[in-house]
N, C-alpha and C positions, 0 to 999 in steps of 0.2 A: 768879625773875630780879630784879636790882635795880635799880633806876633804870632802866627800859625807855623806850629814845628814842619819845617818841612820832610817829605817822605819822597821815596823814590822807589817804582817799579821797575825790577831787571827779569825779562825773558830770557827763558835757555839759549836762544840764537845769540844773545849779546844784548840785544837792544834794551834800549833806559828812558822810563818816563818819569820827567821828574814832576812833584805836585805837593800837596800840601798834608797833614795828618790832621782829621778831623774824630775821628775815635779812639781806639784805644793806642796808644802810645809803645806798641810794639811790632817785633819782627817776625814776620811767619812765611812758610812756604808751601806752595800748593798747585793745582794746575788750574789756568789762565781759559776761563769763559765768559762768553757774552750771550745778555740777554735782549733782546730787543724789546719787551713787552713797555708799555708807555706808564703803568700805574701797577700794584701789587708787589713795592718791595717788603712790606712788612710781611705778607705768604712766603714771597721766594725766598729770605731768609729763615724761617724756620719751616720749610722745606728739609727735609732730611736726605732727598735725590743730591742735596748742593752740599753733600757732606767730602770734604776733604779740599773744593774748586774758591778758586776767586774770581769772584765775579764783577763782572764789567757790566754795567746797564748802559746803555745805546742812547737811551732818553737823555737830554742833557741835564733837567735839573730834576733832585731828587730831595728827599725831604719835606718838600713842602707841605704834607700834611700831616706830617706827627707821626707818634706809634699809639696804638691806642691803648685803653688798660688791660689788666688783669682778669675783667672777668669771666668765669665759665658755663658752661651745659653740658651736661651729660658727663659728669667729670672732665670735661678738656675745655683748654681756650678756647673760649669765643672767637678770637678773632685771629689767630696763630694759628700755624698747622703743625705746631708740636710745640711741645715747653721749651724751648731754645732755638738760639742761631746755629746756624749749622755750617754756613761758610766760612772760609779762611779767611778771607777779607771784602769788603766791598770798594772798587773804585768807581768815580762819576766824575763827571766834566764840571757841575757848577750843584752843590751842596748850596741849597736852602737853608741859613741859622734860624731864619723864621718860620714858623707854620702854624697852619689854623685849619683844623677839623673838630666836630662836633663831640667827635669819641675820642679827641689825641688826650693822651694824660702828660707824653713827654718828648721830647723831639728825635731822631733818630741817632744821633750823633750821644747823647747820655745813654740811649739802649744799647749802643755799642762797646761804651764804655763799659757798662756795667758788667757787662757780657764777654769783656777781655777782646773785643772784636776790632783790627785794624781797618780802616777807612781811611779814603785817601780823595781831595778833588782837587781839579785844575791838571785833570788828566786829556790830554786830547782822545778821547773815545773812539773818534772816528776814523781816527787814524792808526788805534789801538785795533779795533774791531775791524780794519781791514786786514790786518797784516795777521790778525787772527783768520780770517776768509782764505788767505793767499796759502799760510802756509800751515793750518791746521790750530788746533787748541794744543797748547806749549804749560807746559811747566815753568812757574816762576817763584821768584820773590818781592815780595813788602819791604824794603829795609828803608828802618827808621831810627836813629841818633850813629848811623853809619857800622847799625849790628846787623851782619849777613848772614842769615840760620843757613843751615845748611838744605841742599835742595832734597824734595818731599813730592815720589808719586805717587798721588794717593789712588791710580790702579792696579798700583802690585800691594796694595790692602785688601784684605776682606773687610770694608765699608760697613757692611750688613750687619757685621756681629756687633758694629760698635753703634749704630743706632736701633734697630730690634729691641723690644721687651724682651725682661729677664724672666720673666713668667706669666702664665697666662691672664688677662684681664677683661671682662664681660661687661659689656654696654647694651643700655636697651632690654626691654623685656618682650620684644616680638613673638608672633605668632611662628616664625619661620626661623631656623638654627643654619647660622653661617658662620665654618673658621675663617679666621683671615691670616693667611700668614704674615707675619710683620717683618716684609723686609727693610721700612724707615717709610712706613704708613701715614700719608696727612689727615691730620682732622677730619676734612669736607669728605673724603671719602666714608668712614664711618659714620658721619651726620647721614649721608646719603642713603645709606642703610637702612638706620634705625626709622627714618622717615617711611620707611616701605613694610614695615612691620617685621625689622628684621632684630632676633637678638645676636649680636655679632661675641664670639670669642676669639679675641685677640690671641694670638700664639707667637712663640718666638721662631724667628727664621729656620732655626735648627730642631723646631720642634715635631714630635712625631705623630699627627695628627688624627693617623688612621684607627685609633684606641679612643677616640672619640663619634659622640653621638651629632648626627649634623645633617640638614639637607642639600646646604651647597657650599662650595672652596673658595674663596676669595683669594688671591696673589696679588701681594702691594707694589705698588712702586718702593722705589730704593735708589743707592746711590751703586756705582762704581760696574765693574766686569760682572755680567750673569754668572759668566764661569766659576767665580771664586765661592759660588755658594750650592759646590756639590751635595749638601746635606740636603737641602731643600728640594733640588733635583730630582733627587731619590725619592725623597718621600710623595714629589707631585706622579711620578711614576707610576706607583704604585696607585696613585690615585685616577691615574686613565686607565684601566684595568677595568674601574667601577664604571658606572652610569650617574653620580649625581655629578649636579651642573656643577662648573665651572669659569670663572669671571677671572681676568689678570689684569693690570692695567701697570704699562711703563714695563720697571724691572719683572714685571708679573707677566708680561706679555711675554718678555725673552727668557722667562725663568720657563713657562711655559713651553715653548716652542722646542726648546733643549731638552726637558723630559718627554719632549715626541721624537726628537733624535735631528733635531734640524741644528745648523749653524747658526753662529752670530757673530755682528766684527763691529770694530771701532768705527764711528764716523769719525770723517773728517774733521768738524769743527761742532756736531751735533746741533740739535735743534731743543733753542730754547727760546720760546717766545708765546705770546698770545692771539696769533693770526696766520697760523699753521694749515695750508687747505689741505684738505683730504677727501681722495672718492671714494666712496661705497663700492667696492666691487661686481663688476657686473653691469651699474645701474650707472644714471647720472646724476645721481645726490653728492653734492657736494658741501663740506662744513665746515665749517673757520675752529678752528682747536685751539688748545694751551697743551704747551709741550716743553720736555725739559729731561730731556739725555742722550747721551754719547754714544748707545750702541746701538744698532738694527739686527732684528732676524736680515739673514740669507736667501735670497726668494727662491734660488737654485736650488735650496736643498730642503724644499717640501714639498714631501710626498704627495698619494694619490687620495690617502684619507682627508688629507687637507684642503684648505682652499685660502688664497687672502681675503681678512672682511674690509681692509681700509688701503687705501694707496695712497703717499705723500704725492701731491699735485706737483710739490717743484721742483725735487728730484725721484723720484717713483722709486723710494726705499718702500721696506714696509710697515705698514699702520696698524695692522691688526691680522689675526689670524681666525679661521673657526674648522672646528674639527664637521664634517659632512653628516652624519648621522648622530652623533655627540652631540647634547646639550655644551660643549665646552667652546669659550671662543674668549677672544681676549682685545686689547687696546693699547697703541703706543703710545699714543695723547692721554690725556688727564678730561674724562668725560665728568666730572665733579667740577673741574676749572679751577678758581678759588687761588691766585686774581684769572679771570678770564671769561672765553664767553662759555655759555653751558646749553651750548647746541645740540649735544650727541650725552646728553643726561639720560636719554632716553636708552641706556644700555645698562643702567641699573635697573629698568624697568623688563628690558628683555631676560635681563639674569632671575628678576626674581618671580618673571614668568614661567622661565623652566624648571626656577626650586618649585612654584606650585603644580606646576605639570607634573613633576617627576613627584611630588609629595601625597599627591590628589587632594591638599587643602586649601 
């Protein structure tokens, strides 16, 4: 590329990385994460968990194999896990201008453009993603032609409301009725469904679901603080009351736990990557995950009805929860994957064992 505008990242502590702009030609601000996973940026940005963050990928070069098209299934991208990007910006160490894949239609760097999206390489990462290690995920800015936005945290937002459907929408014509609440829901998890002979109704995060006909709950993943989405809370509330099954995954997980009356806190720097171990409680199965957020339940503050399903092997936050005599239990990892491995799929299989338990079909 020639004559490449140059851009510069400034963190809240001060620090300045200067680099290059290779997308879209403006200035935004947001808070400051990294990913480690080695392949999967075309998922992780339209990703709706990475709504409000900029993201740092660890891998050095990026790009090199394209974005691929536009086409769908079951009304959704193919190959996107939502119709748009969803982060504030992306920085990388060394942007590929070439790539070659079988399905690329365009290279990433036009899908940024297109999409208003700032990008940036010739960032030293490694040296970015330590100081992120050392001293937590920081809020920053992009500034590019020397215009400074003002600084942007995107956890004193409610996230949820601004990626959530606006009304209900029904995929699949399955044998088995499952809502899902959409707190910034990916694709692969509804693929996942409908595979299982599920018809999924979509609902919006605020929405009041208990005036619906259904054999089990689904809670999506999302972006930002559990806390800020008391609507939802309530309504799962009301939903442990009852007997039918229950599935959470990510924001689902901590959305869950909060309607049983447990805590949850910011991580340090969170976990976002594709090679996340996690133990099985109790046993010694252990399973490589894809993960991708900032908060954990409390381990301290769950009860006696409870128990954990999952354990983070590298720092023993928690992975998963399930209620003791309840069909209900949940996941902090991403068991769909998508970019990632899909080891623990088999907990779509255990949810839609307990809708048939609990349905007798």
């Amino acid at each position: 590329m020639n004559n490449p505008k140059k851009a510069e990242l400034l963190l809240e502590d001060g620090t300045r990385y200067s680099g290059f702009s290779f997308g879209y030609e403006g200035s935004v601000a947001g808070e400051v994460v990294f990913n480690t996973a080695m392949t999967g940026y075309t998922e992780s940005l339209t990703d709706p968990s990475y709504k409000g963050q900029i993201l740092v990928s660890t891998y050095p070069m990026i790009g090199n194999y394209g974005i691929p098209g536009n086409e769908a299934e079951d009304n959704m991208p193919l190959f996107f896990e939502s119709d748009q990007i969803h982060i504030q910006a992306l920085i990388v160490d060394d942007y590929s201008f070439e790539y070659s894949h079988w399905n690329a239609k365009k290279s990433l760097a036009d899908w940024l453009k297109e999409q208003k999206v700032p990008g940036i390489y010739g960032i030293d990462t490694r040296a970015l993603t330590k100081r992120l290690r050392e001293k937590g995920s920081m809020l920053g800015k992009i500034i590019i032609d020397n215009v400074e936005p003002d600084t942007y945290d995107p956890n004193k937002d409610n996230l949820v409301a601004k990626v959530s459907c606006k009304e209900p929408i029904t995929y699949g014509n399955g044998k088995y009725k499952v809502v899902l609440v959409d707190c910034g829901v990916k694709n692969a998890i509804i693929r996942n469904l409908i595979k299982r002979d599920v018809t999924v109704t979509r609902v919006p995060w605020d929405y009041d679901f208990s005036t619906l006909d259904y054999d089990g709950l689904f809670i999506s993943n999302g972006p930002g603080d559990p806390k800020m989405c008391k609507q939802t809370i309530s309504h799962i509330q009301k939903a442990l009351q009852e007997d039918r099954p229950i599935f959470g995954i990510c924001l689902g997980n901590q959305l869950l736990a909060l309607a049983a009356g447990f805590d949850t806190y910011k991580l340090k720097y969170g976990h976002r990557s594709h090679n996340q171990p996690v133990l099985m409680h109790g046993t010694d199965r252990c399973f490589i995950t894809s993960q991708n957020h900032g908060f954990a339940i409390d381990l301290k503050t769950i009860d006696n009805n409870w128990i954990p399903l999952f354990i983070n092997v590298n720092d023993n936050t928690s992975e998963g929860i399930k209620h003791k005599s309840k069909p209900f239990f949940s996941s902090q990892f991403h068991p769909e994957a998508c970019g990632g491995p899909v080891d623990t799929e088999f907990l779509f299989d255990d949810f839609v064992a307990n809708i048939q338990k609990y349905t007798g079909k």
